[in-house]
KEPAMAR-184067 format. One record per residue (C-alpha): residue number from 1; residue in one letter; x, y, z. Coordinates in nm, 3 decimals, always signed. Layout:
<pts>
PT num residu       X       Y       Z
PT NUM      a       X       Y       Z
...
</pts>
This chain:
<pts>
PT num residu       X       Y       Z
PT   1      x  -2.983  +3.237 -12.765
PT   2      x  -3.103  +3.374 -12.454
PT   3      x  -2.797  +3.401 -12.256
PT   4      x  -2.852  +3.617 -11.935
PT   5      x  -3.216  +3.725 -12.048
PT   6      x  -3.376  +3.749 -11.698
PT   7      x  -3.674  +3.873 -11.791
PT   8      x  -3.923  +3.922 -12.086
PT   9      x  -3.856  +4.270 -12.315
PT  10      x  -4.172  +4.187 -12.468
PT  11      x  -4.075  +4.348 -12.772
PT  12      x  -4.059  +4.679 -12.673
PT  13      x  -3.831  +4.972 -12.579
PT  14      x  -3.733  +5.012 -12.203
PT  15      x  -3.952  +5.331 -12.118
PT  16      x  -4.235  +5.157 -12.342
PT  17      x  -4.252  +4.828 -12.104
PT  18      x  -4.170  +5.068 -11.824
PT  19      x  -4.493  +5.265 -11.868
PT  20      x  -4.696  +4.951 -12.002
PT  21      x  -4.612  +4.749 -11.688
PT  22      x  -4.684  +5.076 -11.496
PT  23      x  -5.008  +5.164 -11.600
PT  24      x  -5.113  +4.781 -11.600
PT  25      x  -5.038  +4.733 -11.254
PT  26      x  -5.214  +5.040 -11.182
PT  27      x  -5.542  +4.908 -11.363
PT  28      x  -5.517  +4.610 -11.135
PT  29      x  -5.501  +4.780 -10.829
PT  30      x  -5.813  +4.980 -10.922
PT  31      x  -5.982  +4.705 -11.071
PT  32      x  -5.861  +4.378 -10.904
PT  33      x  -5.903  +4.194 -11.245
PT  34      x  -5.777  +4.249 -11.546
PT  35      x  -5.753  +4.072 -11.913
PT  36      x  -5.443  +4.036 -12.106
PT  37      x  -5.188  +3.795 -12.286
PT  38      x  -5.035  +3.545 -12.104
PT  39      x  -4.681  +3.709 -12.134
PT  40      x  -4.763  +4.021 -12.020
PT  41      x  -4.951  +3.887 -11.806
PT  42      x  -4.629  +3.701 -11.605
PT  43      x  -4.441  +3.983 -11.646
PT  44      x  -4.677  +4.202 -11.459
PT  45      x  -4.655  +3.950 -11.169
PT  46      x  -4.304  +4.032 -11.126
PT  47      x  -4.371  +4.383 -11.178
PT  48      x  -4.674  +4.423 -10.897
PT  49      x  -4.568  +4.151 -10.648
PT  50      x  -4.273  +4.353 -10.478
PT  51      x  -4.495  +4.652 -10.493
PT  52      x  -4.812  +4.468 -10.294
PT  53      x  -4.498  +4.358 -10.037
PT  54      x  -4.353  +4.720  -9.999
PT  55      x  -4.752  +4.816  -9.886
PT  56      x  -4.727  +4.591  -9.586
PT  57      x  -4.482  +4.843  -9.450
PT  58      x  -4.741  +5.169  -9.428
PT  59      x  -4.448  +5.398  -9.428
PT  60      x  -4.354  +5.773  -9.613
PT  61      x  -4.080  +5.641  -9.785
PT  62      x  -4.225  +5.306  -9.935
PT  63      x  -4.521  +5.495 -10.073
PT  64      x  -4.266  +5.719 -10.249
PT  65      x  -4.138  +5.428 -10.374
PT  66      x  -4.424  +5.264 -10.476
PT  67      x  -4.536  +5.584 -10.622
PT  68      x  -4.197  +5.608 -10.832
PT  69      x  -4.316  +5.264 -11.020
PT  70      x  -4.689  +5.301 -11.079
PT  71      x  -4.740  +5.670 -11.090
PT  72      x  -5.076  +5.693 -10.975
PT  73      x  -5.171  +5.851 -10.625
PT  74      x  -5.495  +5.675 -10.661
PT  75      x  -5.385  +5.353 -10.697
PT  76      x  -5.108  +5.368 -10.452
PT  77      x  -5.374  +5.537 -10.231
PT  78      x  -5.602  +5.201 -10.262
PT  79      x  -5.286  +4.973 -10.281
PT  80      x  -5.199  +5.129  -9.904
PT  81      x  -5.522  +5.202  -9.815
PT  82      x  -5.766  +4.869  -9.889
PT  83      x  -5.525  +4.584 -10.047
PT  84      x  -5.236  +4.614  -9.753
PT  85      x  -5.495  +4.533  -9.474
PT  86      x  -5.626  +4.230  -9.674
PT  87      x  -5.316  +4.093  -9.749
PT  88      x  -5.122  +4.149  -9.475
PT  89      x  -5.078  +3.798  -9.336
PT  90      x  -5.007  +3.661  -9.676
PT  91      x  -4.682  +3.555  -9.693
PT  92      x  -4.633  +3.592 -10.058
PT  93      x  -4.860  +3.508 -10.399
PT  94      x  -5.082  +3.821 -10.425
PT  95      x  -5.235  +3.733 -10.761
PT  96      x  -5.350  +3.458 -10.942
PT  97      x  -5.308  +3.423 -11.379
PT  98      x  -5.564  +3.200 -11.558
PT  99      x  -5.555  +3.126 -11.899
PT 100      x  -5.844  +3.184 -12.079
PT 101      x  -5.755  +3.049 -12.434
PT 102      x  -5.676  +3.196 -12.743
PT 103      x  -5.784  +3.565 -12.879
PT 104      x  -5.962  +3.559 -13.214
PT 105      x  -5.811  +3.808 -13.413
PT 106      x  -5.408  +3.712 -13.373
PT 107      x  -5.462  +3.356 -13.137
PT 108      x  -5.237  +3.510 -12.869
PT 109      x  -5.277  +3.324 -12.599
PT 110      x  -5.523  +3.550 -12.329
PT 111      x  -5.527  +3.503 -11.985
PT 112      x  -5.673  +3.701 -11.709
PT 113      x  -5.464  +3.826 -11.382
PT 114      x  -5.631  +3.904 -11.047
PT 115      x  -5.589  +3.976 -10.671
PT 116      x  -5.583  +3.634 -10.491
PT 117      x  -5.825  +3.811 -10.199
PT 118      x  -6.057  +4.003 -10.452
PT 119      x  -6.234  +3.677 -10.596
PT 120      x  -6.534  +3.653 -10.413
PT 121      x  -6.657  +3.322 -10.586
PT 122      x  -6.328  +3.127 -10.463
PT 123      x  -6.347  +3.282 -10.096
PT 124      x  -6.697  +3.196 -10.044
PT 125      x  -6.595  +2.789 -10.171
PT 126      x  -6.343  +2.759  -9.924
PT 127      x  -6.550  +2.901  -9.589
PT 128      x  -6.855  +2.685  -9.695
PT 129      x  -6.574  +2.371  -9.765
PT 130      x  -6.381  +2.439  -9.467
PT 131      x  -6.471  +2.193  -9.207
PT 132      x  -6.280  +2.023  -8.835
PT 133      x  -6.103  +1.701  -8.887
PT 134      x  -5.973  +1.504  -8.614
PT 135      x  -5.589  +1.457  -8.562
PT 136      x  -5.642  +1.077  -8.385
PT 137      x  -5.767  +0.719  -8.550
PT 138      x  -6.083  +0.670  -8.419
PT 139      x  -6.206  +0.323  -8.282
PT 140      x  -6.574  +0.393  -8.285
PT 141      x  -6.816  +0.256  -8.569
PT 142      x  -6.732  +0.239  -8.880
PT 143      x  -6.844  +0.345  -9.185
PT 144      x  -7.069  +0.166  -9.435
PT 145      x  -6.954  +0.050  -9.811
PT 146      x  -7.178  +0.202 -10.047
PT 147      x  -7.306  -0.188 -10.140
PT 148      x  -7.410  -0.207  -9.767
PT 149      x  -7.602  +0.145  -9.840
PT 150      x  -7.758  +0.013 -10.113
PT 151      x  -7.892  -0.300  -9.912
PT 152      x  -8.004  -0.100  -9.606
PT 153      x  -8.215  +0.157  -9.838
PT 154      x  -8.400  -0.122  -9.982
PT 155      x  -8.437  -0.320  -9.700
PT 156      x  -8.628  -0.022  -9.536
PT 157      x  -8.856  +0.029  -9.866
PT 158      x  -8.945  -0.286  -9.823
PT 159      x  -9.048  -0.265  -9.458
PT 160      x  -9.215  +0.071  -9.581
PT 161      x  -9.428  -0.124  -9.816
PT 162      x  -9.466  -0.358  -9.590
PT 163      x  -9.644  -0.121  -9.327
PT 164      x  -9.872  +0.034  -9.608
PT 165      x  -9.981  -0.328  -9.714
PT 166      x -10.091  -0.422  -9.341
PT 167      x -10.229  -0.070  -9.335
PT 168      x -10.461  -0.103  -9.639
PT 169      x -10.559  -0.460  -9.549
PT 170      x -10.695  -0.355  -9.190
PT 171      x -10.838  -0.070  -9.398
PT 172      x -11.048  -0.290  -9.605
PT 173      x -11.110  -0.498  -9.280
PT 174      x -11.258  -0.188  -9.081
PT 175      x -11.466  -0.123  -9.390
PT 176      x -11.597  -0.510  -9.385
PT 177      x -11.667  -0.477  -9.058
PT 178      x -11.892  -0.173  -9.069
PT 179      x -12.086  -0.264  -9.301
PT 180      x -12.147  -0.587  -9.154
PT 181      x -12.277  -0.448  -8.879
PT 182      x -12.518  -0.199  -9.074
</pts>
């Protein structure tokens, strides 16, 4: 039964997790991705989320704090320094998990964790998707069924060909004519 169980132990001794969850969220800092199972994985979310939170707050004391859970000065140096100021109007939901499937050698489920402002490839979507819609129905013309597409296209082809036929006939017709006259 799991009865009060709030968290995951992930099978380990307190000061093991302790220093696991430490030095994880200290590698993700750093490196703004990392790899891992999927239950460590949620348990470091719980572990770095209140840390990214107490960096908004750029003060002596929260840095202690900070510094008290990951012990790293250079990862609470970039988690003040570079990740506050990018996350700072966030209101919450600093990193992202996606599963990645199963790992060969024991099938543990794998998944990778990562700063939700650090992936470039998603950022870059949304800018180039983001476009202006209007707030009002509009009264003006409206738009064309894909079957009326379809009928338009090839009712211009055919006025295309069309054009080139008349073209190629008074062609031939200039040609007649000149030699006539030769």
């Amino acid at each position: 039964m799991r009865h009060r169980k709030s968290f995951n132990h992930l099978g380990r001794t307190s000061s093991h997790r302790k220093a696991m969850l430490s030095n994880m969220a200290s590698s993700l800092i750093l490196h703004k991705r990392i790899t891992t199972t999927v239950a460590k994985a949620k348990a470091l979310r719980s572990y770095v989320e209140p840390l990214i939170t107490k960096s908004k707050d750029d003060t002596t004391h929260s840095r202690r704090i900070v510094f008290g859970y990951l012990r790293d000065k250079y990862a609470v140096t970039e988690l003040f320094r570079d990740i506050a100021g990018k996350i700072a109007d966030r209101p919450g939901g600093y990193t992202r998990i996606i599963k990645l499937g199963k790992r060969q050698g024991d099938n543990a489920e794998m998944a990778m964790i990562e700063l939700v402002d650090y992936n470039e490839l998603l950022l870059s979507e949304k800018k180039a998707v983001k476009k202006t819609t209007r707030r009002r129905r509009g009264g003006g013309a409206r738009k064309k069924t894909a079957v009326e597409a379809v009928a338009e296209t090839v009712v211009e082809e055919n006025k295309t060909t069309e054009v080139t036929a008349k073209e190629e006939s008074s062609v031939e017709s200039t040609d007649e004519n000149t030699k006539a006259e030769e």
